[in-house]
PLY file of the C-alpha trace (Angstrom):
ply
format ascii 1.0
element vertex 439
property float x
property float y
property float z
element edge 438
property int vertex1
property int vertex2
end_header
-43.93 -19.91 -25.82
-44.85 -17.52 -22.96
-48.47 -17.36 -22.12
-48.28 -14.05 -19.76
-46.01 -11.17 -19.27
-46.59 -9.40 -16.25
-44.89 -5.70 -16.30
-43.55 -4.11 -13.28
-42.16 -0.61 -13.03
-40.58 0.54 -10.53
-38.91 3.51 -8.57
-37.56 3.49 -5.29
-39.82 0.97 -3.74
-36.99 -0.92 -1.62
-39.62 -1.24 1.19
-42.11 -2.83 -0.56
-40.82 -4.26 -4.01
-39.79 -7.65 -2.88
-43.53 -8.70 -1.17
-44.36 -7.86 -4.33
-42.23 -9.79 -6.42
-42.63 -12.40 -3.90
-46.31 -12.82 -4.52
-45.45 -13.25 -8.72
-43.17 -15.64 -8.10
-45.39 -17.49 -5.60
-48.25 -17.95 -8.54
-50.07 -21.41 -8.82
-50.46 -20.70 -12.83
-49.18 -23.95 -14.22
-48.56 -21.82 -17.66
-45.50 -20.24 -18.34
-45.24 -16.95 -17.62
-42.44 -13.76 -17.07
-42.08 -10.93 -15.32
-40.32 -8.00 -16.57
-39.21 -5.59 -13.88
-38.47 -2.15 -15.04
-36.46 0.20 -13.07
-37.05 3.87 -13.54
-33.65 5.11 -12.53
-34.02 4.54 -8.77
-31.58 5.42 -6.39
-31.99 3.03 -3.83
-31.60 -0.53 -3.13
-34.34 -1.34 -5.19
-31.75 -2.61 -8.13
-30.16 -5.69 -5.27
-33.67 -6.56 -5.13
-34.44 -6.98 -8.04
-31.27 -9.37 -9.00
-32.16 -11.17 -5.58
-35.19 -12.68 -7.78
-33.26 -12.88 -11.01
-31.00 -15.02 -8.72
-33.30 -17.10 -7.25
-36.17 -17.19 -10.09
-34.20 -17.33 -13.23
-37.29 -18.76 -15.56
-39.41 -16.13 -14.28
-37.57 -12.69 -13.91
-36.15 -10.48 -16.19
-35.24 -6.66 -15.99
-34.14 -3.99 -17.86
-32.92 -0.39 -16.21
-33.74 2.92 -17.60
-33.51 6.80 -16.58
-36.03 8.21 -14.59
-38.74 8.60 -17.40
-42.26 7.52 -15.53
-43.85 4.95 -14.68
-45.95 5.22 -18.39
-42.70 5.09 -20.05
-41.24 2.42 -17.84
-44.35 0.08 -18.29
-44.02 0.83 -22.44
-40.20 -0.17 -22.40
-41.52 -3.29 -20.37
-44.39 -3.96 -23.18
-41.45 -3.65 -26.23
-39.36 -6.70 -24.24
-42.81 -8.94 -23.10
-42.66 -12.02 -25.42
-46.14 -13.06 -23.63
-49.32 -13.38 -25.27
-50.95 -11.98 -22.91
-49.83 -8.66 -20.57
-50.76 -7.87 -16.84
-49.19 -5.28 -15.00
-48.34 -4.77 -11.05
-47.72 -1.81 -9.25
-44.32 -2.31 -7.33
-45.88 -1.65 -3.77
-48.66 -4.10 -4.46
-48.98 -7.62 -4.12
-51.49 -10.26 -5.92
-53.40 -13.40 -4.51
-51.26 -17.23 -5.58
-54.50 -17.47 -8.03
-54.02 -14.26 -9.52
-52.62 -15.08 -12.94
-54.51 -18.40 -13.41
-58.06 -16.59 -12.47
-57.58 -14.06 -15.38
-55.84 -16.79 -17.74
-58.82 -19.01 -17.38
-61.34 -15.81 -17.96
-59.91 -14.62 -21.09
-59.05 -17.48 -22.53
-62.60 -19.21 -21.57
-64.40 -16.67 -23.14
-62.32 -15.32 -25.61
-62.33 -11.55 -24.35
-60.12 -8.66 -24.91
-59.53 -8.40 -21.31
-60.42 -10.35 -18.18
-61.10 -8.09 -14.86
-60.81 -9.23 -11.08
-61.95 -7.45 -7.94
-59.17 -5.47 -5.83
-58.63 -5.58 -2.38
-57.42 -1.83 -1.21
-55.80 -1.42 1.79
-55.94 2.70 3.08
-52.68 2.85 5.43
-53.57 6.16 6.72
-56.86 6.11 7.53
-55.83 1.99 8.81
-58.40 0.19 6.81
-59.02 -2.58 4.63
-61.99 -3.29 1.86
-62.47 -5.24 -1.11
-63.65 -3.15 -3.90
-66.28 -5.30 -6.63
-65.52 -4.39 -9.49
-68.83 -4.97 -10.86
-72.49 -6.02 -9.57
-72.41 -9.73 -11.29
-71.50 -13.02 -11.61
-68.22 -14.23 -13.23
-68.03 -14.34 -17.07
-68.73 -11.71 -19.96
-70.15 -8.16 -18.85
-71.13 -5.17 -20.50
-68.64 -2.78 -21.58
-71.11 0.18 -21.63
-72.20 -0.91 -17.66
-68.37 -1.21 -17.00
-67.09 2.13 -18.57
-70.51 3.99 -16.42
-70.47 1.78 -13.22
-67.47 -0.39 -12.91
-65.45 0.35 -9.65
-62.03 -0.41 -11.35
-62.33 0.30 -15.00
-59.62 3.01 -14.53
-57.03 0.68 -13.24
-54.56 -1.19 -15.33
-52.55 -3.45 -12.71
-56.03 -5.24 -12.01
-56.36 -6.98 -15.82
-55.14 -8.92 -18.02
-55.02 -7.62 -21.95
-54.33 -9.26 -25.22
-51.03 -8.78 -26.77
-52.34 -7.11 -29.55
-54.16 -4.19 -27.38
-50.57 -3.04 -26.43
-49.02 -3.21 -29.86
-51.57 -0.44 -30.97
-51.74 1.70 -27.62
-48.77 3.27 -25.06
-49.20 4.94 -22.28
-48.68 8.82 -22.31
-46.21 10.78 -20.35
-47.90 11.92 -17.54
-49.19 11.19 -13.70
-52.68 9.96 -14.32
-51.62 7.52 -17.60
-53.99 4.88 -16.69
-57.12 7.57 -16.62
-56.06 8.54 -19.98
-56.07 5.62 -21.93
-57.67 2.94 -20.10
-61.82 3.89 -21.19
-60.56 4.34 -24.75
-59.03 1.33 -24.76
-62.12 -0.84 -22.86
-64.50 1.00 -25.98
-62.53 -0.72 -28.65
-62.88 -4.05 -27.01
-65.65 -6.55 -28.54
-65.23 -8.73 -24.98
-64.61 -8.20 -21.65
-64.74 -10.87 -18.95
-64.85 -10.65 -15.10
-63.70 -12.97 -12.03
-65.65 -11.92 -9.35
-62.66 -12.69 -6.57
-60.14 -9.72 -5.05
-57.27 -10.83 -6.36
-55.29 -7.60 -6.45
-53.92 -6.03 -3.17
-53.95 -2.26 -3.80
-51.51 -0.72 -1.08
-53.20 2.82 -0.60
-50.39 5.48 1.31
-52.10 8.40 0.86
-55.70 9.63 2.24
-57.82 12.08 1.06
-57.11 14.30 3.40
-53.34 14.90 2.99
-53.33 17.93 0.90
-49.47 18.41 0.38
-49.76 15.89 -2.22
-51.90 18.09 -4.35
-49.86 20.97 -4.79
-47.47 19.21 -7.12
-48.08 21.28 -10.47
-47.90 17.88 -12.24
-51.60 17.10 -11.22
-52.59 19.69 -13.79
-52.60 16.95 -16.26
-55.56 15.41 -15.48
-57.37 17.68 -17.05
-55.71 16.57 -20.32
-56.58 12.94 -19.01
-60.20 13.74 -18.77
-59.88 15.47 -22.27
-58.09 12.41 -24.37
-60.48 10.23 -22.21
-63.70 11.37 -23.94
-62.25 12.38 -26.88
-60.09 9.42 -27.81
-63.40 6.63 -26.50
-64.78 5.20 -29.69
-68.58 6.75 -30.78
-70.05 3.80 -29.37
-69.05 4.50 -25.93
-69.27 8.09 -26.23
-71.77 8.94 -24.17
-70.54 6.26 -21.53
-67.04 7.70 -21.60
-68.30 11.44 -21.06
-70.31 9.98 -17.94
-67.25 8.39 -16.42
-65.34 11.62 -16.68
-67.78 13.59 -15.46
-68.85 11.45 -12.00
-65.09 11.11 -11.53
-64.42 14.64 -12.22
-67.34 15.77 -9.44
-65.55 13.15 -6.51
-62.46 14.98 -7.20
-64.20 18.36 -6.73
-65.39 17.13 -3.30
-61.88 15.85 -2.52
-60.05 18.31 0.22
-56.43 18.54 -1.90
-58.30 19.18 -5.03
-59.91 22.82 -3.72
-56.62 24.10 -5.24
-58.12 23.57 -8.99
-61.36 24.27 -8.63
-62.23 27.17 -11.67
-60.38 24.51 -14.09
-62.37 21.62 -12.77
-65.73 23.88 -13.27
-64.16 24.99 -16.70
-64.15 21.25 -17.90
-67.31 20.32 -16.84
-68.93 23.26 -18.63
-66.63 21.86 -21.98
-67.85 18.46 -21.84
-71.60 19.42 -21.04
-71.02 21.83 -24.57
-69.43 18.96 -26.15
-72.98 17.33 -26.00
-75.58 18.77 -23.75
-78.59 16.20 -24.36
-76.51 13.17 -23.03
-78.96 11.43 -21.09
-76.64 9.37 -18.96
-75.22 12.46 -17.43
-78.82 14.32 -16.75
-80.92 11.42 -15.67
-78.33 10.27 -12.85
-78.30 11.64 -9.79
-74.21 11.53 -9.46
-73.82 13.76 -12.28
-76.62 16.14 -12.51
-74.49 18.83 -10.98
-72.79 19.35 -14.11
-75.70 22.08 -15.29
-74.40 23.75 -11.95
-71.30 23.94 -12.55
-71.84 24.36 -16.13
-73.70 27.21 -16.03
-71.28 29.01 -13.06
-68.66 31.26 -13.74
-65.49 31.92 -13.31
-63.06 34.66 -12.64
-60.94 35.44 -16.00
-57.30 34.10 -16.57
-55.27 37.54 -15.83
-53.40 37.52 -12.66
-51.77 40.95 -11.78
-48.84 40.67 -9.94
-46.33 43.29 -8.17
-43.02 42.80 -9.53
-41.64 42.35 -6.37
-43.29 39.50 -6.42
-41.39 35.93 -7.30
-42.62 35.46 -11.24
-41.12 31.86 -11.45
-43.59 30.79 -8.41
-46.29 32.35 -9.67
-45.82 30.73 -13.28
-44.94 27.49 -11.62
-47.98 26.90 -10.31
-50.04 28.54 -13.45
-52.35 26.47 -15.63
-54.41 28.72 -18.21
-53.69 32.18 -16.35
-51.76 35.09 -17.74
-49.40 36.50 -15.28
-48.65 39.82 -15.70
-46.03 41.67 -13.12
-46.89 45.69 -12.39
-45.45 48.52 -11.34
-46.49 50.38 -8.59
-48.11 52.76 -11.41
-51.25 50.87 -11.68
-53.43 52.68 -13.53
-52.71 50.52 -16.82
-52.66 47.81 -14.64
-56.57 48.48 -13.53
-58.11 49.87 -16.61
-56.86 46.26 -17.81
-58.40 44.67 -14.94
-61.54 46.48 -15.62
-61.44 45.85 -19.97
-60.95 42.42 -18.97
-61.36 40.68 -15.13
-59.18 39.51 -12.91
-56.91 39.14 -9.99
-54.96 41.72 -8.78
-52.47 41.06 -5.91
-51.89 43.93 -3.48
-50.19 41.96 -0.52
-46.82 40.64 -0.94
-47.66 36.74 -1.55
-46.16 33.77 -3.52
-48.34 30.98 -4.12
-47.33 27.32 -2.82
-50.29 25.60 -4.34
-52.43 26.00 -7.57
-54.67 29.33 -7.45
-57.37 27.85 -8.82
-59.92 28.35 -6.25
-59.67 31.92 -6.05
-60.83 32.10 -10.08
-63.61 29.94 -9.18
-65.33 32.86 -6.65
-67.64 35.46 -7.49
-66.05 39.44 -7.26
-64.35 39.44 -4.34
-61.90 41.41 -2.08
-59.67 38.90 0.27
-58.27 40.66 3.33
-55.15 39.09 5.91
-56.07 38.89 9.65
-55.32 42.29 10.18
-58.13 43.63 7.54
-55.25 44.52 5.12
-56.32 43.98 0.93
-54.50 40.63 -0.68
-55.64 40.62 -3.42
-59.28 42.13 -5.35
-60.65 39.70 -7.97
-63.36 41.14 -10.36
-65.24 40.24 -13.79
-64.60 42.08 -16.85
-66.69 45.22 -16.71
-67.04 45.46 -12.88
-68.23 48.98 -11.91
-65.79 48.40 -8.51
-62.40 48.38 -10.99
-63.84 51.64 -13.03
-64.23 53.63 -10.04
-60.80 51.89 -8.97
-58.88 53.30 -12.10
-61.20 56.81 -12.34
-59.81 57.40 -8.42
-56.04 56.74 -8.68
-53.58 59.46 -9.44
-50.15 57.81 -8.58
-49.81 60.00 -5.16
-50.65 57.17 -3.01
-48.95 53.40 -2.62
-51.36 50.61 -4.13
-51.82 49.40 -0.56
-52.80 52.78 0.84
-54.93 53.44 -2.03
-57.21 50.22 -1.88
-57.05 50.29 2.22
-59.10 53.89 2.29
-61.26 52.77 -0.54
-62.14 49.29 1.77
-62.43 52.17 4.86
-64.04 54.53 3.28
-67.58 52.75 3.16
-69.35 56.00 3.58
-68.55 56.56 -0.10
-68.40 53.28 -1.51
-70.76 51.02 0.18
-72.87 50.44 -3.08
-69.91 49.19 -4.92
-68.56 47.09 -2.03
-71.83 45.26 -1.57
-71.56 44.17 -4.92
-68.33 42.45 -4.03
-67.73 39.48 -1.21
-65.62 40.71 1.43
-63.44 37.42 3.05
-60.63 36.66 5.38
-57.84 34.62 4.39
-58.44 32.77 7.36
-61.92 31.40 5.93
-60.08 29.88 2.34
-58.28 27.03 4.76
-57.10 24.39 2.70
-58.51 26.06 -0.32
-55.75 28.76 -0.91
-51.83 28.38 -0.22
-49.75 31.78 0.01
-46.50 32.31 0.95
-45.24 36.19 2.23
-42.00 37.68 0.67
0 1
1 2
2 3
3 4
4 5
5 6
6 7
7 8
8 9
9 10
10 11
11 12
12 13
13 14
14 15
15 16
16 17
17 18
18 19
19 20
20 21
21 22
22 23
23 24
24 25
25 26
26 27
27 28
28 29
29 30
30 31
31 32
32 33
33 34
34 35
35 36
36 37
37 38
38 39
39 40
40 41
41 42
42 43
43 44
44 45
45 46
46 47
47 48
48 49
49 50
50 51
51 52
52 53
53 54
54 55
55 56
56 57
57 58
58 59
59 60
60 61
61 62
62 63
63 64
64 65
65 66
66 67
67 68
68 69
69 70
70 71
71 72
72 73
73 74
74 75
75 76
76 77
77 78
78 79
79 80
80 81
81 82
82 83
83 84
84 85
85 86
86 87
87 88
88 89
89 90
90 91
91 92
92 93
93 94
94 95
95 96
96 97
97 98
98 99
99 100
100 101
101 102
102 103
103 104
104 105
105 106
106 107
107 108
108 109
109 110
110 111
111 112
112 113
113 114
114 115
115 116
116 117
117 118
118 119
119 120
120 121
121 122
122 123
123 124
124 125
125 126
126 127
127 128
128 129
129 130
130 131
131 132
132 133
133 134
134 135
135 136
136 137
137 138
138 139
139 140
140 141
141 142
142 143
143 144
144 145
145 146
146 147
147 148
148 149
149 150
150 151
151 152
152 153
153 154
154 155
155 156
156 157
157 158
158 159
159 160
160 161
161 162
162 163
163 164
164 165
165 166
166 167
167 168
168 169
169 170
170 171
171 172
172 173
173 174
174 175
175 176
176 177
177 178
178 179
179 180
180 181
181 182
182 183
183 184
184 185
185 186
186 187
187 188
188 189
189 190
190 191
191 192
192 193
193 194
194 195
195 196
196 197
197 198
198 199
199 200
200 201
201 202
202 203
203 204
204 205
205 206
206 207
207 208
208 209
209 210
210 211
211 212
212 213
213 214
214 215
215 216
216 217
217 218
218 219
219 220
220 221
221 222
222 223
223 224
224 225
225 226
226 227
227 228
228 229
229 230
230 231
231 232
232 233
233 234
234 235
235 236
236 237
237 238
238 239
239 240
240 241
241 242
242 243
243 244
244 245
245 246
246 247
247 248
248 249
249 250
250 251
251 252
252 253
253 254
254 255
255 256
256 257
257 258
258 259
259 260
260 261
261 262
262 263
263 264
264 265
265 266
266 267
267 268
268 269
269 270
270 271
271 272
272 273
273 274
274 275
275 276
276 277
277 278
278 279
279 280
280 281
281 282
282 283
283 284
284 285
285 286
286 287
287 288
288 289
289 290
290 291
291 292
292 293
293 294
294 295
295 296
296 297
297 298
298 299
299 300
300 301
301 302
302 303
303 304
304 305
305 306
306 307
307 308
308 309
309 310
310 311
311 312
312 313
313 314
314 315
315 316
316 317
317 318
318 319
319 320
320 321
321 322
322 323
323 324
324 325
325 326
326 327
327 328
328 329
329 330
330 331
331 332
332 333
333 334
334 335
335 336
336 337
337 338
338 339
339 340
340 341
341 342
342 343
343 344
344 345
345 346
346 347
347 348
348 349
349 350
350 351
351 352
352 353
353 354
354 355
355 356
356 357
357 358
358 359
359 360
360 361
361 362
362 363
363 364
364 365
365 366
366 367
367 368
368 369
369 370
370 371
371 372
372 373
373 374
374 375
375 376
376 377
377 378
378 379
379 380
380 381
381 382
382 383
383 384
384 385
385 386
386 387
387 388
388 389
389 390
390 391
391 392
392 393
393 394
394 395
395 396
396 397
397 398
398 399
399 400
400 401
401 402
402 403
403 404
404 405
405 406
406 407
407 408
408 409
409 410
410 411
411 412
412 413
413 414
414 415
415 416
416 417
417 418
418 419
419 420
420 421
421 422
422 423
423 424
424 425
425 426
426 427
427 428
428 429
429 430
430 431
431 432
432 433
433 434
434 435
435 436
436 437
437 438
């Protein structure tokens, strides 16, 4: 009988995968445990490594290979060939303390829990640091889900637990990038126990700061919206309210995180659909970390149509889409702007192809948004703005798009009641908040 599984996916991770399978074989657990490598179709020598532990560690590895599917998919083919009756998992550029296993072991088997937690040690390579992150502000043994799900520093990480079989014979991990957001609070409200071991046992190997941006334009990030949705919505009525105040303080850091400028109007969008979802939640409006949401909740944002020339490149712009409509025009815009004034908008003048999410520019009021030479990008307006009607009752064909919106910008003699109404910027001012390409 196998007391512990421990699941490892992994992809590509030659530099780091064997200090981490090192540090599972090196375990003082006098139990008998497995661990079941999975690789995710990689590419590189991360397949010799893994049969350099089969090799050496026969009683203790196994693996199985699979197409590139994800590391949720990986770690669910890895839960179908566990025989353990218990399940861990570790990320393959991580490593784990000798005591690991037999700290958690002795935790949830002392006190009978659903799952026993252990602090993490991260380790932020950028920025050259080190901390150990409590997971929670007690002594070892049972805690309180509720206090976990609101305050616990690591009760969105699976790879620093250890679960009963029987949790992962009723839940999988979804197909997506932020799996462990998704089901990890819905799965902690269904639990009866949950027991801590106040030591960092977990080395979390951090590669990528805050500050690196580039990361955040992959499209694929979109789905943590639908994380933050299932989240709350799939948490048991118990933990309801808990669950909603997780989401929200996590969803607020993210909003004050540089790469995640680029989704801003969807960020505000969700805040203002959980705050609907149930506005009288104390948690949320008595805590000082979350009583932005009636900000945000009560802000708006820019409507979902995004006018585009057809010159411009349609699979960018859809590629980097979330809930906007993008609509290519002609340059006969007068159809184009009598929509823009029925129903709000962007309208792009210059000749730009977006290289990140445009979800900052939905999340500012009416605006025009001028290159360094004081030429129009692009003129965003709510439905109804008095700006796009005189835009639409002044156009007659003769006259490009670009001319036409340059001597209504120049023209201020004429216009400057409408134009106050509107926020003139420079592209130069949306650093790190906007991402355009010119064709």
């Amino acid at each position: 009988m196998i007391d512990v599984s421990i699941i490892v996916a992994v992809f590509n991770e030659e530099k780091y995968l064997a200090r981490c399978l090192q540090s599972l074989a090196s375990q003082t657990f006098t139990g008998k445990y497995e661990v079941v490598v999975v690789d995710d179709g990689s590419t590189d020598g991360t397949a010799d490594i893994i049969q350099k532990f089969r090799d050496a560690y026969p009683d203790i590895f196994i693996s199985v290979k699979q197409k590139n599917l994800g590391q949720g998919m990986a770690r669910n083919n890895g839960i179908s060939i566990a025989k353990g009756s218990y399940i861990g998992f570790t990320d393959a550029d991580d490593w784990v303390e000798a005591n690991y296993l037999s700290e958690l072991f002795d935790s949830i088997t002392k006190y009978q829990s659903d799952i026993s937690v252990c602090d993490v040690h991260k380790i932020f390579v950028e920025e050259k640091a080190e901390a150990d992150i409590r997971s929670m502000k007690c002594d070892d043994g049972l805690i309180d889900i509720a206090a976990y799900i609101t305050e616990g520093q690591s009760n969105s990480y699976s790879w620093n637990k250890l679960y009963r079989r029987e949790i992962w014979q009723t839940n999988k991990f979804p197909k997506m990038v932020y799996e462990d957001l998704d089901i990890l609070i819905p799965i902690m409200s269904r639990c009866k126990k949950i027991s801590y071991v106040h030591q960092a046992l977990y080395y979390y190997y951090y590669k990528h700061s805050d500050s690196t941006t580039s990361a955040y334009t992959n499209p694929r990030l979109f789905q943590i919206f639908k994380a933050y949705e299932d989240l709350i919505a799939n948490s048991t009525d118990r933990y309801k309210l808990e669950a909603q105040f997780c989401a929200v303080k996590r969803i607020l850091i993210n909003m004050n995180t540089v790469g995640f400028n680029y989704y801003l109007s969807y960020f505000i969008l969700l805040l203002r659909k959980i705050n609907n979802l149930n506005n009288d939640n104390y948690l949320i409006n008595n805590n000082e970390r979350t009583k932005d949401i009636q900000y945000y909740s009560n802000r708006e944002v820019l409507p979902q149509n995004i006018f585009i020339p057809e010159s411009a490149n349609l699979k960018a712009w859809n590629y980097y889409k979330f809930d906007e409509k993008i609509m290519p025009y002609s340059d006969d815009l007068r159809a184009t702007i009598d929509k823009l004034f029925a129903e709000g908008g962007l309208l792009i003048l210059g000749k730009l192809n977006p290289q990140a999410p445009i979800g900052y520019l939905r999340s500012l009021n009416d605006f025009i948004l001028l290159d360094t030479n004081g030429q129009i990008l692009i003129i965003g307006l709510s439905a109804k703005h008095p700006l796009a009607n005189l835009l639409v009752n002044n156009y007659d064909n003769k006259e490009s798009p670009s001319e036409y919106f340059d001597k209504i910008l120049a023209d201020k003699a004429s216009y400057n009641r409408l134009l106050n109404e509107v926020t003139v910027i420079n592209i130069n001012a949306l650093d790190n908040k906007v991402l355009f390409a010119r064709y």
